[in-house]
VOMARDREN-986705 format. One line per 8 residues: number of its first residue (from 1); their letters; for each residue x, y, z of C-alpha. Coordinates in Angstrom, 3 decimals. Each point is the difference from the previous one (the first is absolute). Example, Ala and Ser with C-alpha at 12.3 -4.5 7.8 and 13.67 -1.06 7.14 Angstrom:
BEGIN
1) as) 12.300 -4.500 7.800 | 1.370 3.440 -0.660
This chain:
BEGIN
1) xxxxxxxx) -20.221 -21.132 20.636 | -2.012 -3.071 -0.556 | -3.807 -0.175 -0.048 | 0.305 -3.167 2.758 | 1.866 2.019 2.033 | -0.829 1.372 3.570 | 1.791 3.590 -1.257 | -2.363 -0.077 -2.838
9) xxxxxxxx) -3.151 -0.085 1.872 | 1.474 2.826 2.316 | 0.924 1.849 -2.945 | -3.331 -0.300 -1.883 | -2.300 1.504 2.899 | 1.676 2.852 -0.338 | 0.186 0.648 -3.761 | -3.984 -0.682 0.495
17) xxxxxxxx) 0.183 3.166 2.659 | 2.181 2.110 -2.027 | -1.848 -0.659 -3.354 | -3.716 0.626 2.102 | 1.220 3.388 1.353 | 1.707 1.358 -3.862 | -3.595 -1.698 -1.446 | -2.346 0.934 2.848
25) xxxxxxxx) 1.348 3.144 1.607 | 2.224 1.568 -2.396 | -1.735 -0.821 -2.995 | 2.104 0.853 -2.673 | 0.460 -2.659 -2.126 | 3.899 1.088 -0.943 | 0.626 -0.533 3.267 | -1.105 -2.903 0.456
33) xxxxxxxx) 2.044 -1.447 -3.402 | 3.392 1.215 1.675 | -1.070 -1.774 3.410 | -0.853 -3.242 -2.272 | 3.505 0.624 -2.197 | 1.935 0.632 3.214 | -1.430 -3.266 2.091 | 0.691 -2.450 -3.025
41) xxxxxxxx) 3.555 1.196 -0.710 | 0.631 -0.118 3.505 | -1.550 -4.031 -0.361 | 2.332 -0.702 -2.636 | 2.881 1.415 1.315 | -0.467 -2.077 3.172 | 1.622 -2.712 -2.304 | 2.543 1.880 -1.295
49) xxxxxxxx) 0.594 3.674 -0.271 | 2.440 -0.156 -2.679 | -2.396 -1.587 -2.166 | -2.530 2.680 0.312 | 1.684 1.917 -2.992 | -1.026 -3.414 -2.429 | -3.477 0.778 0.487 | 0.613 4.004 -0.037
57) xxxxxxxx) 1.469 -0.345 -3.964 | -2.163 -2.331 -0.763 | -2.838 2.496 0.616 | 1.638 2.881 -1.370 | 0.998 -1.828 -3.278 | -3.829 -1.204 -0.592 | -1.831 3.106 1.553 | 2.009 2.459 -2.582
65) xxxxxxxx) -0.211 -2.576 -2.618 | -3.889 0.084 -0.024 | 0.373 3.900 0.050 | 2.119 -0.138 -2.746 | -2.510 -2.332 -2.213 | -2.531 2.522 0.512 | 1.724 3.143 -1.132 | 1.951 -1.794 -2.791
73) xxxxxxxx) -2.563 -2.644 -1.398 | 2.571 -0.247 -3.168 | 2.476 -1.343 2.467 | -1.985 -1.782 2.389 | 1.209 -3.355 -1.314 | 3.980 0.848 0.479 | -1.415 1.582 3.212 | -1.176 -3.277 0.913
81) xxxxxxxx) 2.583 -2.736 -0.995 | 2.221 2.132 2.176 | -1.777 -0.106 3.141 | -0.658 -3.405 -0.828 | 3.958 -0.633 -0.537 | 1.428 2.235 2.630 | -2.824 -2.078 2.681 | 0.418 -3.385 -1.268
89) xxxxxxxx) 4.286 0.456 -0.105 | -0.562 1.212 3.988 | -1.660 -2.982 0.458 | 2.485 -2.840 -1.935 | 2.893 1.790 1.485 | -0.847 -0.863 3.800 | -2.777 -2.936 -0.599 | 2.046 -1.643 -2.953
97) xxxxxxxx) 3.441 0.965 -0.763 | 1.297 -2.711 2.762 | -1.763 -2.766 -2.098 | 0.796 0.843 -3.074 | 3.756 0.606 0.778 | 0.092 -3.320 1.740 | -1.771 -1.755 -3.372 | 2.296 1.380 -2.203
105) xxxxxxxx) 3.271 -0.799 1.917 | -1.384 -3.464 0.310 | -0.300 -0.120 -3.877 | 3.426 1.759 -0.854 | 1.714 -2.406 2.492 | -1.590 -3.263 -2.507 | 2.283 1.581 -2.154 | 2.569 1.467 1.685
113) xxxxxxxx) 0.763 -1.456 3.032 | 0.682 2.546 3.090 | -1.263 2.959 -1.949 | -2.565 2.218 1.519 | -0.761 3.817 -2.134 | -2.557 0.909 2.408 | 0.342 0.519 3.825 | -2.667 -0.814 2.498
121) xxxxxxxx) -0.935 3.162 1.820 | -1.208 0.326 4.280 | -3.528 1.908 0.757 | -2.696 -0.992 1.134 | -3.048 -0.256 -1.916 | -2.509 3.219 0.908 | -2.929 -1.263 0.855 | -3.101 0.350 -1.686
129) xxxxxxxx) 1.927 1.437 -3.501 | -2.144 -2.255 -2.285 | -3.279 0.679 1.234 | 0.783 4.411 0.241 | 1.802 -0.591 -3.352 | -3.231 -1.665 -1.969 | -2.601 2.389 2.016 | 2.188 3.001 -1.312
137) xxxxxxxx) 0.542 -1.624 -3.885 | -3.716 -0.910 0.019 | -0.456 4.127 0.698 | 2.411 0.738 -3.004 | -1.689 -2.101 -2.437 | -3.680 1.243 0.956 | 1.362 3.571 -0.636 | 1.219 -0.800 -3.412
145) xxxxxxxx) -3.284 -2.125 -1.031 | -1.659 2.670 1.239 | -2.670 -1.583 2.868 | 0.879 2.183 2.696 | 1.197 3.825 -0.249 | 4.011 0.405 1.765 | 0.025 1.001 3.257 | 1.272 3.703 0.690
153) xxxxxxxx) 0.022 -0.340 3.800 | 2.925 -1.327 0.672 | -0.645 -0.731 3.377 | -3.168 -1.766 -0.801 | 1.798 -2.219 -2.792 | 2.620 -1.028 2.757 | -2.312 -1.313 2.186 | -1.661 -2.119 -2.674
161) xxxxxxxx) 3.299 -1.761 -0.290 | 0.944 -0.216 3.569 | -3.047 -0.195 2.071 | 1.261 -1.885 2.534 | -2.844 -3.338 0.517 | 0.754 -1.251 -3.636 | 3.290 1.479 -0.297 | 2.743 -2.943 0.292
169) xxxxxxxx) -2.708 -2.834 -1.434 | -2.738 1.111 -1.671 | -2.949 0.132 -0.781 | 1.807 1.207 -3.268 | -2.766 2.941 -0.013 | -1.067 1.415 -3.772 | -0.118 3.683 -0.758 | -3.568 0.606 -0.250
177) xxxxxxxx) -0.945 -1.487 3.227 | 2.691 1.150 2.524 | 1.078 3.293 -0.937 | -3.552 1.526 -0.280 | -0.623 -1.051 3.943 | 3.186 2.182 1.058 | -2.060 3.528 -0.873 | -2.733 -0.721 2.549
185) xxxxxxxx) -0.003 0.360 3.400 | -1.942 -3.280 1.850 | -2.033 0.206 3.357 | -0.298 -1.891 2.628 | -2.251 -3.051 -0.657 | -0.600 -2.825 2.410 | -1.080 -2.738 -2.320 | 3.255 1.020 -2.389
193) xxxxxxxx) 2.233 -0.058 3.020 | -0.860 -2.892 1.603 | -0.636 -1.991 -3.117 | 3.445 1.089 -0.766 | 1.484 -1.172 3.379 | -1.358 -3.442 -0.089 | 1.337 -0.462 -3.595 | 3.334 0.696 1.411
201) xxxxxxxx) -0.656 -2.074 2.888 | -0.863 -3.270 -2.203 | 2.958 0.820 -2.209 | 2.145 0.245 3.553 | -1.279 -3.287 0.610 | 0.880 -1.401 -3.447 | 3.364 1.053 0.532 | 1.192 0.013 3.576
209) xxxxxxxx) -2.372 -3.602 1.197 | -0.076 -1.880 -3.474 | 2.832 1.226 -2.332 | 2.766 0.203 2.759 | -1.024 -3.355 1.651 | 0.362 -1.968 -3.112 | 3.263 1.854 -1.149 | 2.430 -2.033 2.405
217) xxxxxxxx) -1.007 -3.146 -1.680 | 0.343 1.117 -3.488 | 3.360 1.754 0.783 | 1.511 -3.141 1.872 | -1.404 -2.442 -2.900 | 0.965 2.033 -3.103 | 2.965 1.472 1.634 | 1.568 -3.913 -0.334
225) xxxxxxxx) -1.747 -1.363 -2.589 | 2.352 -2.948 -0.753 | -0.201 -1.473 3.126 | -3.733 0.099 0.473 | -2.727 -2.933 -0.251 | -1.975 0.396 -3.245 | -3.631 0.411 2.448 | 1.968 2.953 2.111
233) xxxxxxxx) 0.247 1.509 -3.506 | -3.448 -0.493 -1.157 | -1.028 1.648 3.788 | 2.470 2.668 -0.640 | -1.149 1.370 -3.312 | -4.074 -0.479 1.054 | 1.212 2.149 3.104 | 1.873 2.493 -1.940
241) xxxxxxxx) -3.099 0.642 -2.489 | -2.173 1.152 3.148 | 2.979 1.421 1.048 | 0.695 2.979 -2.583 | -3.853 -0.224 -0.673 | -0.191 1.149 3.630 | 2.913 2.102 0.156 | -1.164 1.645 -3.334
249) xxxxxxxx) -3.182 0.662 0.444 | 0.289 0.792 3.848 | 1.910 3.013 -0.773 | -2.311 1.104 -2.521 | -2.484 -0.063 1.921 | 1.897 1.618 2.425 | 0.774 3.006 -2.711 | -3.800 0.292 -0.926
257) xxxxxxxx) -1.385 0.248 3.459 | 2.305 2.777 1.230 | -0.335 1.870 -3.259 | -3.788 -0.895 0.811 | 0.235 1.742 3.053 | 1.541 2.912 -1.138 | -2.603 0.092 -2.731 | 1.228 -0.960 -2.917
265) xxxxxxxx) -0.559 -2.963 -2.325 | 2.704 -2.605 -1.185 | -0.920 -2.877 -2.514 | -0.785 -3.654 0.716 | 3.060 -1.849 -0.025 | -1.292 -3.203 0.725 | -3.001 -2.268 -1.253 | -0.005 -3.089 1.971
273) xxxxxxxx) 2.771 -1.744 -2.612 | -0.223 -3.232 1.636 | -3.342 -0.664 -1.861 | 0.852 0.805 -3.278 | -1.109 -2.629 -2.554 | 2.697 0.606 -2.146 | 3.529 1.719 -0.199 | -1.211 2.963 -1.768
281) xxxxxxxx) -2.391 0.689 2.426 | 2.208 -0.446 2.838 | 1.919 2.675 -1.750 | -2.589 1.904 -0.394 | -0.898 -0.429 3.702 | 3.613 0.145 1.774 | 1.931 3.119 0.250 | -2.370 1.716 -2.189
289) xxxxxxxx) 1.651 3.446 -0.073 | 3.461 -1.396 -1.587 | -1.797 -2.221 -2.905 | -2.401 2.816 -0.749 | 2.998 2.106 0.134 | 1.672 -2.164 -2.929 | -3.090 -0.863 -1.743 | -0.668 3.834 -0.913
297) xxxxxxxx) 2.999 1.348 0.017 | 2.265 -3.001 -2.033 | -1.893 -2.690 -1.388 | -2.877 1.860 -1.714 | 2.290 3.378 -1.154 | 3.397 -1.529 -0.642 | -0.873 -3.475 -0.880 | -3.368 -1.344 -0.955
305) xxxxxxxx) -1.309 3.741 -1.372 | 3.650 1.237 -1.440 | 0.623 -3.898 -1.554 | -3.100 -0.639 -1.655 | 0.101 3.299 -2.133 | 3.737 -0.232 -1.300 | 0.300 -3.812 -0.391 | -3.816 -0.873 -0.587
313) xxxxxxxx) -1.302 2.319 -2.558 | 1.329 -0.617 -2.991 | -1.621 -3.080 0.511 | -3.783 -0.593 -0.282 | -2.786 -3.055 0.521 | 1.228 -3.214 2.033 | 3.807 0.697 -0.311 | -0.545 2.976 1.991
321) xxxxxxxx) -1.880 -1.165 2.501 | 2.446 -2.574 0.853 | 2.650 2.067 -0.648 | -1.323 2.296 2.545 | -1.034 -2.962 2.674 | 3.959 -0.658 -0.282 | 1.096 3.148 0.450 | -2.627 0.608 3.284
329) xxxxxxxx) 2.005 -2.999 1.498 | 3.461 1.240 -0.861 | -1.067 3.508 1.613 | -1.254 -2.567 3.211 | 3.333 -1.628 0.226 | 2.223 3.217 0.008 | -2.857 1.421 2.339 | 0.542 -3.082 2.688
337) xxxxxxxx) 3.794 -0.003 -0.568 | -0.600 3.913 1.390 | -2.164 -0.912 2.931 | 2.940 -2.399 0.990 | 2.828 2.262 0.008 | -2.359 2.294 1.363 | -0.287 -1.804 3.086 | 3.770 -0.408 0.326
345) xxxxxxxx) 3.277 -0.332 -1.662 | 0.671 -3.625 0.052 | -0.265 -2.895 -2.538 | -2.420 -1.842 1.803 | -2.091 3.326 0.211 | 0.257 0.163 -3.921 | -0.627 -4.161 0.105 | -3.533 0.740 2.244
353) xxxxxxxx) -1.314 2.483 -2.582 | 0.870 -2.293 -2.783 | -2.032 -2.806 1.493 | -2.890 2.367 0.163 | 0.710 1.029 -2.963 | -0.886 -3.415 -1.509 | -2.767 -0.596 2.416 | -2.104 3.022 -1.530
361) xxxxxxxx) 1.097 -0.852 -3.080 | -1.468 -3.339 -0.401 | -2.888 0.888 1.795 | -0.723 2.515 -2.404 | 1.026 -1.574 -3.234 | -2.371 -3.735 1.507 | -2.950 1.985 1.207 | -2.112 -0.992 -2.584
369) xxxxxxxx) 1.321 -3.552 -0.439 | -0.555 -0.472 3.840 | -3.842 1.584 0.011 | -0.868 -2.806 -2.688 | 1.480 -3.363 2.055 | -1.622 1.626 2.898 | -3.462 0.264 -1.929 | 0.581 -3.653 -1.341
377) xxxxxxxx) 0.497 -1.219 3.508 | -2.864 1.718 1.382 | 2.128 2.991 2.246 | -1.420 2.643 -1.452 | -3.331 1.166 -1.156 | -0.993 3.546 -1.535 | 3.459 1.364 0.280 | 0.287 -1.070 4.056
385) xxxxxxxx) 2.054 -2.609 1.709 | -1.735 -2.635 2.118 | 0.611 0.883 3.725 | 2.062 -3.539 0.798 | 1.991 0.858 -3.184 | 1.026 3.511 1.076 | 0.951 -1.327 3.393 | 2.378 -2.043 -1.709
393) xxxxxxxx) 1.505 3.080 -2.718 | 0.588 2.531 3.711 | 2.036 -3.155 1.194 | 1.770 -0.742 -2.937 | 0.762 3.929 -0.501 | 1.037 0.203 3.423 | 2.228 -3.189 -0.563 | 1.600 1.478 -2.518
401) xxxxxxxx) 0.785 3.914 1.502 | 1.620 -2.403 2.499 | 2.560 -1.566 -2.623 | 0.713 3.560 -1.230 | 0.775 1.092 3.862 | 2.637 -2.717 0.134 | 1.835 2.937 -2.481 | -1.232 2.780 2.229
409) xxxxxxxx) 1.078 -1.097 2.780 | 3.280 -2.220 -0.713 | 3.506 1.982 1.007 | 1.097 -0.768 -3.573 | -0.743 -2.191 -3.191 | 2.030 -3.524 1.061 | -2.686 0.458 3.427 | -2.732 0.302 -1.944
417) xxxxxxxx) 0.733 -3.011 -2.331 | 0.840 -1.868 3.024 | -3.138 0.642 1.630 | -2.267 -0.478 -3.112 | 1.924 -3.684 0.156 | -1.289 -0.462 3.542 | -4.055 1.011 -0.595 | 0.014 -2.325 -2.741
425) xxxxxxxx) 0.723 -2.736 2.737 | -1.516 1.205 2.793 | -3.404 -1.688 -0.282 | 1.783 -2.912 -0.109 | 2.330 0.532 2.655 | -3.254 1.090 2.344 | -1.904 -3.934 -0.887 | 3.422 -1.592 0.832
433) xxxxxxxx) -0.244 2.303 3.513 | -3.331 -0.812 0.893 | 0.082 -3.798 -0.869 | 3.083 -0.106 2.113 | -1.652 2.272 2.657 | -2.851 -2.935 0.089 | 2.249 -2.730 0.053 | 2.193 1.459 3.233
441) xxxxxxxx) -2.632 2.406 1.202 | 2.703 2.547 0.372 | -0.563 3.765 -0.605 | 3.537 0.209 -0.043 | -0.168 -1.011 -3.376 | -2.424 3.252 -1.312 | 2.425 2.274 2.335 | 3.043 -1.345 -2.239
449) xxxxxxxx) -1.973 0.222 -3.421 | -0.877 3.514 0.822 | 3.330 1.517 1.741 | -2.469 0.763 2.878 | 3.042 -0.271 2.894 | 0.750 2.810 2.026 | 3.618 -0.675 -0.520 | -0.375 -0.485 -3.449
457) xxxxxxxx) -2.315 2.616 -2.210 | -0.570 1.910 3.504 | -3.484 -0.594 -0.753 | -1.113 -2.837 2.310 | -3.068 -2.087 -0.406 | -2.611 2.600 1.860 | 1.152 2.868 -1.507 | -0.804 -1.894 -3.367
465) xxxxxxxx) -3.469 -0.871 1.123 | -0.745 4.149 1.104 | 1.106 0.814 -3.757 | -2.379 -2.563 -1.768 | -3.047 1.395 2.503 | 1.263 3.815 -1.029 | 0.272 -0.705 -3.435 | -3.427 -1.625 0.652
473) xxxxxxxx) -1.861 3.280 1.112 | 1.989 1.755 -2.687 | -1.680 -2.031 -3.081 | -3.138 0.022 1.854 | -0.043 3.841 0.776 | 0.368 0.184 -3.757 | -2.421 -2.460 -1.193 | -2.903 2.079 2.181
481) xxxxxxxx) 1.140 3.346 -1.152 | 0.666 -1.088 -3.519 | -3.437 1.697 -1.492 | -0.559 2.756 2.607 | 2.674 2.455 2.585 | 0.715 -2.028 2.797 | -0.625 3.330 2.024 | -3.663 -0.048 -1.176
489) xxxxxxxx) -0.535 -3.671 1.039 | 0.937 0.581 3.438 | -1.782 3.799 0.306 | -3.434 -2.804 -0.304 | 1.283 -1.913 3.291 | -1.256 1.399 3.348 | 2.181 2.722 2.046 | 1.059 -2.016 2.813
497) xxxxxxxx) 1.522 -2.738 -2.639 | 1.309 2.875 -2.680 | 2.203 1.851 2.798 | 1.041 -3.544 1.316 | 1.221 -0.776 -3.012 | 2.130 3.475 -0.259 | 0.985 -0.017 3.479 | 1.874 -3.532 0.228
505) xxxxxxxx) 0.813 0.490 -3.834 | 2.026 3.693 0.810 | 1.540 -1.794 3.528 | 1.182 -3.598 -1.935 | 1.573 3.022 -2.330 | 1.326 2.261 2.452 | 1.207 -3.429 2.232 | 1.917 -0.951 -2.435
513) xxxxxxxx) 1.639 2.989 -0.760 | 1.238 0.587 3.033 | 1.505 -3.222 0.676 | 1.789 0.037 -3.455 | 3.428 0.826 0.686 | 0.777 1.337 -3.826 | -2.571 1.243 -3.039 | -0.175 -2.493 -2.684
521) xxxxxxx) 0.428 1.505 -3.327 | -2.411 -0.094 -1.969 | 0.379 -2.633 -3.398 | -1.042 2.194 -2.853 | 2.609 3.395 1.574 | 2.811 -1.939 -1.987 | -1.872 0.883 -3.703
């Protein structure tokens, strides 16, 4: 069942109705746990009922784990590498055992042709298994550092990992802030609810109007890559980064403003990456839950923290210092070659968290070098960037997230070399179209630079025009509500104009679900 989905928003009234009368009428807070617990297995199981039992061990492995840390401290760390183990081999088995089986036969057959020791297995990938796995690991390690106390209600530590909004794609929630919420019963509220509801309705629109409009194009470019003009690239991979940034962070704002409704909290997963200055801070800005996630739970414990004491200490004065600076970036590059495989098993997966890898890398390690040419030249005074200088850093950041989406996005490695070929000579190619356009006057020419023919790309020349003007209003949404909630901003507009805006916002929504004949999945449900 898929949040842009007419059965969704049939199914949802009702889980409002049943969770009001166990909250409001019965109110017994147990009760209202098994309602929650009941309604998001039933979600996930819309998908695939088979898989239901993944999530089911994977809570019972972590839930008795974190009992067991607590009544045998001695042997809370065994306790703990083996829910970590027994989790993380669920998750290679069905997420990574096809790609690694296929990389090794590819290496053994270098060697020895025709031979093949591992064979490729058929299932399907259960959805949502690396977001639920990394909620429920997250849970394991807090017991065993001791933050939060385990959770002896079973029924209350299953919902944490399944409730059902952020269950297949996150918000990847923490411990301490999720869990808590389950043991209270929540009220109606009119400015939760409805501030809720029109969250969901702007992430709706982010997915169903903006994401799925600019999909086509992206698919029919990147889908033949070879064949394609080197401008149709460049248009492709600009579309596809407001594409998964509105696929993305449409459905979590979808998850936070039906968990909103029902009362409870979810974390920001989104800060308006676009106008990051740097890559760090776009990383620090975009999918927020999932870097946090690895920032806390592997770089400082297992690399930085862990690294530094065993390979830095026996040294002392400048040598450790640097010693330590090089083993912070070591601990960075095995942390970005996670986040890649993380987001899927394929080489150009691994390739895309390499390249960020160095990005963050050299940012971090030129900081200081950079701060003093930009002081020389006059960019920066008293620690700040000029205003026409940071202009320039959100552009060149966002030019370069757009080389590393070439890797995202590409079906495989030889695409994405091909179509890093092509951006370097699109700007090029684009002069060569327009002083041809001049000379002949033909906009024939721009349709043939761009793939915009019906017949073509099946993206003709005023569908293109209706995704630059979307992707318009998206950036500009963004820049308005980039210091203060969007929601807010609009409560200070009169009535009439407020409801307007809801009314043909909620029908453009509804419109277009009901003339689409099948659900588009959404981007991030393959991680």
């Amino acid at each position: 069942m898929l949040f842009n989905s007419v059965a969704y928003w049939l199914f949802f009234p009702l889980v409002c109705l049943g969770y009001s009368i166990c909250s409001g009428l019965i109110k017994r807070n147990s009760v209202t746990r098994v309602f929650l617990l009941a309604i998001s297995l039933f979600f996930y199981a819309c998908w695939n009922p088979a898989y239901l039992s993944l999530i089911l061990i994977s809570v019972c492995i972590t839930y008795f784990a974190g009992l067991g840390m607590e009544k045998y401290p001695a042997r809370k760390k065994p306790i703990l590498v083996l829910s970590l183990l027994s989790n993380l081999a669920i998750l290679f088995f069905f997420k990574y055992y096809n790609w690694f089986a296929l990389s090794a036969n590819t290496v053994t057959g270098l060697f020895s042709a025709g031979t093949k020791p591992f064979r490729l297995l058929s299932f399907a990938l259960p959805v949502g298994i690396s977001f639920y796995t990394f909620q429920a690991l997250g849970y394991s390690i807090d017991v065993y550092r001791a933050t939060v106390k385990a959770e002896r209600n079973f029924v209350t530590y299953a919902l944490f990992v399944t409730f059902f909004p952020q269950l297949v794609a996150g918000p990847i929630e923490r411990t301490e802030n999720l869990l808590p919420q389950f043991k209270c019963d929540y009220g109606f509220d009119y400015e939760r609810v409805t501030g809720g509801l029109k969250l969901a309705a702007w992430g709706m629109f982010m997915k169903v109007i903006i994401a799925d409009s600019l999909a086509p194009y992206v698919s029919g470019i990147y889908g033949n890559i070879a064949d394609a003009p080197a401008c149709a690239v460049a248009l492709a991979t600009f579309f596809f980064a407001v594409q998964v940034y509105a696929d993305f962070a449409g459905y979590s704002n979808i998850a936070i403003g039906c968990a909103e409704v029902l009362g409870f909290r979810l974390m920001k997963n989104f800060d308006h990456p676009y106008f990051s200055s740097s890559i760090p801070e776009f990383w620090r800005r975009w999918h927020i839950s999932l870097g946090s996630w690895f920032r806390d739970y592997l770089y400082y414990p297992v690399g930085f923290a862990s690294w530094n004491n065993k390979i830095c200490k026996p040294f002392c004065g400048k040598s450790r210092r640097k010693l330590a600076k090089a083993t912070g970036y070591v601990a960075l590059a095995c942390v970005w070659f996670a986040t890649g495989l993380w987001h899927g098993a394929a080489w150009h997966f691994v390739a895309w968290g390499a390249v960020y890898g160095v990005y963050i890398i050299t940012s971090i390690s030129t900081e200081k070098l950079r701060s003093k040419l930009r002081c020389r030249l006059g960019l920066e005074k008293d620690g700040h960037v000029i205003k026409s200088w940071h202009i320039v850093q959100v552009l060149v950041t966002f030019a370069l997230v757009n080389i590393g989406y070439v890797f995202f996005r590409a079906n495989n490695m030889v695409d994405a070399v091909t179509a890093l070929g092509k951006l370097v000579t699109a700007p090029a190619q684009f002069v060569v179209s327009l002083a041809s356009m001049r000379k002949g006057g033909r906009l024939d020419i721009i349709r043939d630079a761009f793939m915009l023919h019906e017949g073509v790309s099946g993206f003709g020349f005023k569908l293109a025009i209706r995704a630059i003007m979307l992707c318009a209003i998206l950036f500009a949404a963004s820049f308005v509500s980039r210091r203060e909630d969007g929601r807010k901003i609009l409560a200070r507009f009169p009535a009439p104009v407020r409801w307007l805006c809801y009314y043909v916002l909620v029908f453009i929504v509804a419109l277009s679900l009901l003339m689409t004949h099948e659900d588009v999945q959404f981007i991030y449900f393959q991680f």
